[in-house]
ROPAKE-343733 format. One record per residue (C-alpha): residue number from 0; residue in three letters; chain; x, y, z. Coordinates in nm, 3 decimals. Example, Ala and Ser with C-alpha at 12.3 -4.5 7.8 and 13.67 -1.06 7.14 Angstrom:
+-----+--------+--------+---------+---------+---------+
: num : residu : chaine :       u :       v :       w :
+-----+--------+--------+---------+---------+---------+
:   0 :    Ala :      A :   1.230 :  -0.450 :   0.780 :
:   1 :    Ser :      A :   1.367 :  -0.106 :   0.714 :
+-----+--------+--------+---------+---------+---------+
# end
This chain:
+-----+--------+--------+---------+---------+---------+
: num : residu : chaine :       u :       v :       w :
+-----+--------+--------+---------+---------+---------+
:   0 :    Unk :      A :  14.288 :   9.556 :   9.232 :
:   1 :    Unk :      A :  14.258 :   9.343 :   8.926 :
:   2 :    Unk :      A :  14.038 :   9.005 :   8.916 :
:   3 :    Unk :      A :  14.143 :   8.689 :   8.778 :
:   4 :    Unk :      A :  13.884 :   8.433 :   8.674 :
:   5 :    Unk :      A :  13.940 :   8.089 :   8.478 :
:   6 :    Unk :      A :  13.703 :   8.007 :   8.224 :
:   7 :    Unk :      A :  13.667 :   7.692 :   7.975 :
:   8 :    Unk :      A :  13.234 :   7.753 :   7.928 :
:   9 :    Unk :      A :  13.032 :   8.038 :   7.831 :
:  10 :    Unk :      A :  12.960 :   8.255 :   8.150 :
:  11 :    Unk :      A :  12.843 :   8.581 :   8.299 :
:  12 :    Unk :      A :  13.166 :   8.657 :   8.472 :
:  13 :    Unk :      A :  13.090 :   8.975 :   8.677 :
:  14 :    Unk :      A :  12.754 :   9.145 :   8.770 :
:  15 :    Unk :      A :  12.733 :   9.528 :   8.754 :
:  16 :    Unk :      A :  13.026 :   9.743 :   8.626 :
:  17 :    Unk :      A :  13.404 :   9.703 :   8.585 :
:  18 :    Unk :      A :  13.675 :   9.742 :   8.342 :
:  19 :    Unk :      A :  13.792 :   9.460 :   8.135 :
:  20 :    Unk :      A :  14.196 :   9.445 :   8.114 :
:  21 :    Unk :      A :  14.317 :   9.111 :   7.953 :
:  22 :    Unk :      A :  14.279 :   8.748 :   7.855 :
:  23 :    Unk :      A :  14.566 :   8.495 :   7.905 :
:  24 :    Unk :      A :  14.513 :   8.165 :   7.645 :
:  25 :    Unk :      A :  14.644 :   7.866 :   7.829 :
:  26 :    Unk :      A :  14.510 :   7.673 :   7.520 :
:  27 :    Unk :      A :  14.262 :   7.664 :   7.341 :
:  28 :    Unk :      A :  14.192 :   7.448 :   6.964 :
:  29 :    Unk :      A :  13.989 :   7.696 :   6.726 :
:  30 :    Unk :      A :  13.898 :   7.873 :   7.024 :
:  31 :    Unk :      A :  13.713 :   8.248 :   7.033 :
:  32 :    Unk :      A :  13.595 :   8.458 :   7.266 :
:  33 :    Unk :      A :  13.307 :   8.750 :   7.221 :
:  34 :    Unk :      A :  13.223 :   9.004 :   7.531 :
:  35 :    Unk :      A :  12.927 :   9.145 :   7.560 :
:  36 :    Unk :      A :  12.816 :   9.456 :   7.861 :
:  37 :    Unk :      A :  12.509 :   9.276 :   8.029 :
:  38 :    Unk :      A :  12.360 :   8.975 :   8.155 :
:  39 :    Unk :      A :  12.367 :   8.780 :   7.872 :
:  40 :    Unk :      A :  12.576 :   8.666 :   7.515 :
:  41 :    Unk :      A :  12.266 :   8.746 :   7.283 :
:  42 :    Unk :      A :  12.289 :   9.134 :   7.237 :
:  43 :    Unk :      A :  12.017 :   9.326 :   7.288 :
:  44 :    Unk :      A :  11.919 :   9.688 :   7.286 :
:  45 :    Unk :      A :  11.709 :   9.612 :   7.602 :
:  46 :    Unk :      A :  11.339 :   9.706 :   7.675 :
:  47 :    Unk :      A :  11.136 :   9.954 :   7.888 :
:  48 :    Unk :      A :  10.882 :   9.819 :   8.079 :
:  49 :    Unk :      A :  10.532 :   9.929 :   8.050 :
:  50 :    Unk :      A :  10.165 :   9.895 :   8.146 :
:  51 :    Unk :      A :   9.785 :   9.950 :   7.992 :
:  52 :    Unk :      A :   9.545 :  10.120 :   8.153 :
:  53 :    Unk :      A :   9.182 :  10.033 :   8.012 :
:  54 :    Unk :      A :   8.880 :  10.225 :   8.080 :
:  55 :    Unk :      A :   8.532 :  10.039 :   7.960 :
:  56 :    Unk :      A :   8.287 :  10.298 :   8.117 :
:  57 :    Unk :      A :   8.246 :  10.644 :   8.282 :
:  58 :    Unk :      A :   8.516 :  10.777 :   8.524 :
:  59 :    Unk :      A :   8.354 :  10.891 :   8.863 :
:  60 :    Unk :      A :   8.459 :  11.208 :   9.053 :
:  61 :    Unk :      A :   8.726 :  11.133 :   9.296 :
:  62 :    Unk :      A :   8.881 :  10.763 :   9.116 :
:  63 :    Unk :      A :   9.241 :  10.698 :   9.076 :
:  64 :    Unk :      A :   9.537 :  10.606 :   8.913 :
:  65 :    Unk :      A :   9.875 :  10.516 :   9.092 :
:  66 :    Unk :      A :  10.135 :  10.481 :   8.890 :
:  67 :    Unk :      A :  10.523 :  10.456 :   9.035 :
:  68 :    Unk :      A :  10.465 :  10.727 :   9.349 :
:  69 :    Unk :      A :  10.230 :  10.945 :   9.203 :
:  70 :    Unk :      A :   9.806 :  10.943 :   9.253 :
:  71 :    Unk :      A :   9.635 :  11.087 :   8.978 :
:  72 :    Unk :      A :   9.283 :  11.150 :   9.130 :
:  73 :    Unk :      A :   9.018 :  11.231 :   8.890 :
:  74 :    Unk :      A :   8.778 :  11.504 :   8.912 :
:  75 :    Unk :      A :   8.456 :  11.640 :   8.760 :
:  76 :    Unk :      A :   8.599 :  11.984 :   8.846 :
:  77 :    Unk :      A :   8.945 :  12.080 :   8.913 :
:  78 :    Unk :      A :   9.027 :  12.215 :   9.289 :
:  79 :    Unk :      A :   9.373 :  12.335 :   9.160 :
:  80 :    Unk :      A :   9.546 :  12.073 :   9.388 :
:  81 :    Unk :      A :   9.875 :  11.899 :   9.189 :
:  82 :    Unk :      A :   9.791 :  11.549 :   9.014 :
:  83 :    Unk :      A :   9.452 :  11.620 :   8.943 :
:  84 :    Unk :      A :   9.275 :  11.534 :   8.631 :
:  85 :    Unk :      A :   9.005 :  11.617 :   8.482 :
:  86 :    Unk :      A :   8.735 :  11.379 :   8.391 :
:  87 :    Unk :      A :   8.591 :  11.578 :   8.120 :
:  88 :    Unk :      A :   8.392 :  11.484 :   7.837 :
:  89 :    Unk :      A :   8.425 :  11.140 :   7.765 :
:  90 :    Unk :      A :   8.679 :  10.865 :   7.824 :
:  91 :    Unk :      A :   8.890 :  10.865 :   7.568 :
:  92 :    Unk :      A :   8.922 :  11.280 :   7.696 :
:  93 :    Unk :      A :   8.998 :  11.161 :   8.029 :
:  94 :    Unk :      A :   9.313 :  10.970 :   7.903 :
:  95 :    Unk :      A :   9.437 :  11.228 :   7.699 :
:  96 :    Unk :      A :   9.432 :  11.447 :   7.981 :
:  97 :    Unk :      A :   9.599 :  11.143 :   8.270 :
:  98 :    Unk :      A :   9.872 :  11.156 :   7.955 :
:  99 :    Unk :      A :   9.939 :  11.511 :   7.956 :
: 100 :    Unk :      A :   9.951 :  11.529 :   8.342 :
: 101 :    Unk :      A :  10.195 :  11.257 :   8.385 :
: 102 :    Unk :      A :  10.416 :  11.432 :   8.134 :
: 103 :    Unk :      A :  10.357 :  11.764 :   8.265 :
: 104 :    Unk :      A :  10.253 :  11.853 :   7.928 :
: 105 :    Unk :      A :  10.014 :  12.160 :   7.772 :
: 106 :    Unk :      A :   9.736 :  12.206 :   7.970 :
: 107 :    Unk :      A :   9.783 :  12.263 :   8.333 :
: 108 :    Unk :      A :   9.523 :  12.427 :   8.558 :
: 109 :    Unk :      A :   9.281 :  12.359 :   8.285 :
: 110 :    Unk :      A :   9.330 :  11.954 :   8.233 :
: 111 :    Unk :      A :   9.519 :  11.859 :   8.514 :
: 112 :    Unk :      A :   9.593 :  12.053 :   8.860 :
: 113 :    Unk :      A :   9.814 :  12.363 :   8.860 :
: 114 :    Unk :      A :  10.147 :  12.218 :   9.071 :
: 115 :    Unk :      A :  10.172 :  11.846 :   8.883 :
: 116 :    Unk :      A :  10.539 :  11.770 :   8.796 :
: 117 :    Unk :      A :  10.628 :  11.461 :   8.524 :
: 118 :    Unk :      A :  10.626 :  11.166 :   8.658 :
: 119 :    Unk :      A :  11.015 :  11.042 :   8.794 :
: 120 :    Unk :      A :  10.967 :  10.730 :   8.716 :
: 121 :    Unk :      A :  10.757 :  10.683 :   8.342 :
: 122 :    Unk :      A :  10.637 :  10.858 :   8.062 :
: 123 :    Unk :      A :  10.261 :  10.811 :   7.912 :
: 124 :    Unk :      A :  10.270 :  10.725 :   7.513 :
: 125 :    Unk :      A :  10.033 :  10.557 :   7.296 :
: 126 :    Unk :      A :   9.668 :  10.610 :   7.413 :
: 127 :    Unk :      A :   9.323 :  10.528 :   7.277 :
: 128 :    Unk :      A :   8.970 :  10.605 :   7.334 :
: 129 :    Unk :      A :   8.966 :  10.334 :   7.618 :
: 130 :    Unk :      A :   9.362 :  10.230 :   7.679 :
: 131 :    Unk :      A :   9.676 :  10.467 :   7.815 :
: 132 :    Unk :      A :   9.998 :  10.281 :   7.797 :
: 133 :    Unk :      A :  10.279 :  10.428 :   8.018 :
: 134 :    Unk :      A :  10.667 :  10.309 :   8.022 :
: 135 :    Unk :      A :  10.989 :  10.305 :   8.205 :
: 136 :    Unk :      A :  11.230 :  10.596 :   8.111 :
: 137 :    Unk :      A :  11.481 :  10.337 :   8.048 :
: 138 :    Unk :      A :  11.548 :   9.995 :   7.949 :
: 139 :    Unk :      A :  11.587 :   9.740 :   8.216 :
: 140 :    Unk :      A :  11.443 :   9.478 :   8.440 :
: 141 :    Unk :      A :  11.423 :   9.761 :   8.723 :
: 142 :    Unk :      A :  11.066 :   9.865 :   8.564 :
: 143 :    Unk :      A :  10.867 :   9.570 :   8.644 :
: 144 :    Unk :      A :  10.884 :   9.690 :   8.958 :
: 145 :    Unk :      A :  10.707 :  10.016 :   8.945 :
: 146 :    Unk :      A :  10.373 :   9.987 :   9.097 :
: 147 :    Unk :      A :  10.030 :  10.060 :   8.878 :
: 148 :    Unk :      A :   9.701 :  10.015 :   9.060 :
: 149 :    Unk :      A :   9.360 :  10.152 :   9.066 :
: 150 :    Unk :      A :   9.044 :  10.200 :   9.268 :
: 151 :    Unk :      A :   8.809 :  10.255 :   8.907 :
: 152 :    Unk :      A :   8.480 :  10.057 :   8.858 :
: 153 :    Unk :      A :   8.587 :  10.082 :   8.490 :
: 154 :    Unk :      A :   8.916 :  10.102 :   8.478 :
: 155 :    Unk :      A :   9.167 :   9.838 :   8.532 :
: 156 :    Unk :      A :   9.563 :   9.801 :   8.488 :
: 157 :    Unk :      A :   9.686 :   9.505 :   8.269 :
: 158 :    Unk :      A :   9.907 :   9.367 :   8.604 :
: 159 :    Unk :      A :   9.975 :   9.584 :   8.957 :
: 160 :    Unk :      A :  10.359 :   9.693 :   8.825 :
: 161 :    Unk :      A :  10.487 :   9.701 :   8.485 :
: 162 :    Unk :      A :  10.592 :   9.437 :   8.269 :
: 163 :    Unk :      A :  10.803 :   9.292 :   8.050 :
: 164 :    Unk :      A :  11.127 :   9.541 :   8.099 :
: 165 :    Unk :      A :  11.453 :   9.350 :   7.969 :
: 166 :    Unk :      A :  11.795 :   9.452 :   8.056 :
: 167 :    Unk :      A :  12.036 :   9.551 :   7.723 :
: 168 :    Unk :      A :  12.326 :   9.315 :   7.643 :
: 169 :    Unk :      A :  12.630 :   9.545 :   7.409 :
: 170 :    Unk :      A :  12.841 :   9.373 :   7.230 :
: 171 :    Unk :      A :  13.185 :   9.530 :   7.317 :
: 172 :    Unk :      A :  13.423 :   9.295 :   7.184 :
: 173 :    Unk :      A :  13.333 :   9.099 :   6.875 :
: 174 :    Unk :      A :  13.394 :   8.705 :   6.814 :
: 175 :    Unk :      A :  13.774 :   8.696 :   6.791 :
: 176 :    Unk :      A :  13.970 :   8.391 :   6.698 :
: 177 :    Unk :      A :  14.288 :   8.341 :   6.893 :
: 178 :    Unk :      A :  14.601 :   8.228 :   6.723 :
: 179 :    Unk :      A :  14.777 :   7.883 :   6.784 :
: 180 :    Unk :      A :  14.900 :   7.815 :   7.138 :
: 181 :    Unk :      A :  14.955 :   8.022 :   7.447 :
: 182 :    Unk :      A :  14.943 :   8.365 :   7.491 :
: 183 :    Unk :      A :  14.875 :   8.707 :   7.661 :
: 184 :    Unk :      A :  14.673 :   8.978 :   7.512 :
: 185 :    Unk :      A :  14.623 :   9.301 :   7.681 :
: 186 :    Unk :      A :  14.274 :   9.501 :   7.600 :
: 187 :    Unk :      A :  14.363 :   9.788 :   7.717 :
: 188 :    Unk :      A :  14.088 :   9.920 :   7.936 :
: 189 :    Unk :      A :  13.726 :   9.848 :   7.842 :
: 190 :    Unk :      A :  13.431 :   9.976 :   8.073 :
: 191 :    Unk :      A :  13.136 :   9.806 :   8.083 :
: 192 :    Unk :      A :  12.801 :   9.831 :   8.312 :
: 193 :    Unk :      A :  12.580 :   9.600 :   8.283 :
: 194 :    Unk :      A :  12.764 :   9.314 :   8.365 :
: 195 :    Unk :      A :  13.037 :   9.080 :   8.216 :
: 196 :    Unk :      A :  12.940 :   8.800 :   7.988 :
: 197 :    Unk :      A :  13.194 :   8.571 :   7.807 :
: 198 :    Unk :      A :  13.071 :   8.368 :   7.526 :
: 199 :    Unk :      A :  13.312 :   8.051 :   7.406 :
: 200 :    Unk :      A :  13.384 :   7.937 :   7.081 :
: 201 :    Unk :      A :  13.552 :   7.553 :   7.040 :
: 202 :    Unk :      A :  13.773 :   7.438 :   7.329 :
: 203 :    Unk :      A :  13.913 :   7.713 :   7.508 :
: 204 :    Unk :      A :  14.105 :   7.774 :   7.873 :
: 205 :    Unk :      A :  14.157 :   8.093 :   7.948 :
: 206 :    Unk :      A :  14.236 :   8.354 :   8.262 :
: 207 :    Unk :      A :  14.038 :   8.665 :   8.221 :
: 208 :    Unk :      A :  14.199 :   8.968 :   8.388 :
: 209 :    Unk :      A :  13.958 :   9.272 :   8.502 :
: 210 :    Unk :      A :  13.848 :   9.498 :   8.746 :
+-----+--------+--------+---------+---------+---------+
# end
């Protein structure tokens, strides 16, 4: 059943998805209108949260790493238990092999346990001799939520989730400038997601029609 909302400001009109149907001017002087699929009127391609893990000494036998669901438990040796990883040689070692076992990359049952599966929730990227950055698989505020914590006498995450995950606002109708008076104009139907937002140009009144 479709909505019907009256709008003379700049608003987020609906959270989550819908389709957007029509706008009926009741007036309007120089007034426009832009949509955009999100939160927001500024678009934005959005941003995956993420974390640092820094290391500023040796990694003892038996430490860990929780990130999202997943303990990584490091170990001098491996046992050939899953999420497992092996301490190795140095440090900066250490964190190449925590990023190939939350990817599930090259090198299992050598540097992490046989049975480890990517991590569902992030991906490891950038790394250092001392740091190991992971991220969200995909844009949004949902992220920040993802637990990272530690029990390391070196080793400490930047905050105990990740940060700084944004959601994306897509432009899906650009600025259009309505012609004089009253009128209806039908959109057709246009799906968006991430929510509704309206953004006003001049002095508008308008009825926007959508599901």
């Amino acid at each position: 059943m479709s909505q019907y909302q009256n709008l003379t400001a700049s608003t987020q009109v609906k959270t989550g998805s819908g389709t957007l149907l029509g706008v009926v001017v009741n007036s309007h002087s120089s007034g426009t209108l832009r949509f955009n699929d999100g939160t927001t009127g500024t678009t934005s391609a959005g941003v995956k949260a993420t974390g640092v893990l820094t290391v500023s000494g040796a990694i003892s036998d038996g430490e860990v790493a929780l990130i999202g669901d997943v303990t990584y438990t490091f170990k001098t040796t491996l046992t050939g238990a899953a999420n497992e990883v092996l301490i190795d040689s140095s440090v900066a070692a250490a964190l190449d092999n925590l990023k190939v076992a939350v990817n599930a990359g090259a090198g299992a049952g050598t540097k992490y346990g046989t049975g480890t599966v990517a991590n569902p929730l992030v991906t490891a990227t950038t790394n250092s001799d001392t740091e190991q950055t992971v991220e969200a698989y995909s844009v949004g505020t949902y992220g920040n939520a993802i637990p990272t914590t530690e029990t390391m006498a070196n080793g400490a995450w930047g905050a105990t989730t990740l940060a700084s995950g944004a959601e994306s606002s897509l432009l899906i109708i650009n600025t259009f400038t309505f012609p004089a008076g009253s009128g209806v104009y039908e959109l057709g139907e246009i799906d968006f997601y991430a929510g509704l937002y309206a953004t006003i140009g001049g002095t508008i009144d308008f009825t926007l029609i959508y599901n």
